[in-house]
C-alpha positions as CSV (number, residue, x, y, z in Angstrom):
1,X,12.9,-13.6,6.9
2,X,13.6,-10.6,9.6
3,X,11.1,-8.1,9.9
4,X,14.0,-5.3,10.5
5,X,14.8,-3.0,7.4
6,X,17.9,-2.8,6.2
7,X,19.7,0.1,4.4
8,X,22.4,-0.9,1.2
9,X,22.6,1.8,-0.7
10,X,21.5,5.6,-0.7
11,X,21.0,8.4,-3.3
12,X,19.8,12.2,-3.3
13,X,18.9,14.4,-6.4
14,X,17.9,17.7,-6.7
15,X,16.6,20.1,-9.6
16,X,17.5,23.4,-9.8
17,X,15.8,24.3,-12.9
18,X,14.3,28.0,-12.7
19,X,12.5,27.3,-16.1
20,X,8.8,25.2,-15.1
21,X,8.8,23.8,-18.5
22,X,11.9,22.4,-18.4
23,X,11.4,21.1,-15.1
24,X,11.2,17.2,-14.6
25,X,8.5,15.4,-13.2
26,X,8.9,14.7,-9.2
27,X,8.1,11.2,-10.0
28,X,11.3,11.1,-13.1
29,X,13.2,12.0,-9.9
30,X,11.9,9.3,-7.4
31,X,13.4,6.6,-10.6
32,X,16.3,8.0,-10.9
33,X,17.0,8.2,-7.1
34,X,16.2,4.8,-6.8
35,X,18.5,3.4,-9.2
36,X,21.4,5.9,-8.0
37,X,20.7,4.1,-5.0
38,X,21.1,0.9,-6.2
39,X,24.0,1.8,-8.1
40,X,25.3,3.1,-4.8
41,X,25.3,-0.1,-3.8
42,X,26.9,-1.9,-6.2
43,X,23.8,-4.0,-7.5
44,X,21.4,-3.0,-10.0
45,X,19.8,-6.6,-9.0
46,X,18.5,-4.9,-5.7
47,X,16.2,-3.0,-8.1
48,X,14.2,-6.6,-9.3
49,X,14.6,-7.9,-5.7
50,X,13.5,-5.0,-3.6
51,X,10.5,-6.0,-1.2
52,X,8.4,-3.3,-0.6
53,X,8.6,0.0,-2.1
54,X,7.5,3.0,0.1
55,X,7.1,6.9,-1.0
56,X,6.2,9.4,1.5
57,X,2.9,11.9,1.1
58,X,3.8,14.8,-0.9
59,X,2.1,17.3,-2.6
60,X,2.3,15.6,-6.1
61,X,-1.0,14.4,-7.6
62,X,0.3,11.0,-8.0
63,X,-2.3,8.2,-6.6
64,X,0.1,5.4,-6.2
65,X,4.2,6.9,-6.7
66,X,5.2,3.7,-5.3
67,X,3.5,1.5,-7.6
68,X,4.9,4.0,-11.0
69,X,8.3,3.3,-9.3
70,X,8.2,-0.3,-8.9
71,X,6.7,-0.5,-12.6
72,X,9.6,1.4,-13.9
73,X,12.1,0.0,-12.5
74,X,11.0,-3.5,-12.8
């Protein structure tokens, strides 16, 4: 198998919710991106067959976003 990434399908959400309490969760978002983004692609199977899962540093308190991701999407 290559080593070289390859790109299939992209996705981009945003929240504009002025109300904190009605706000969702920055990891809720990460999901839903991800299966936008596979949806974008025309296979929800890339979700199950994805290799590696990576979430860049943000300033959420989540210890392991990647790992919630991968859990909730399967």
């Amino acid at each position: 198998m290559s080593a070289t990434p390859i790109l299939v399908g992209v996705a981009q959400l945003e929240q504009r919710s002025t109300d904190p309490l009605a706000a969702r969760e920055p990891i809720e978002l990460m999901q839903d991106a991800v299966r936008a983004a596979a949806a974008d692609a025309g296979s929800s199977k890339l979700l199950t067959e994805a290799g590696a899962i990576r979430v860049i540093r943000g300033i959420w308190g989540y210890q392991n976003p990647a790992a919630a991701i991968a859990s909730a999407i399967g």
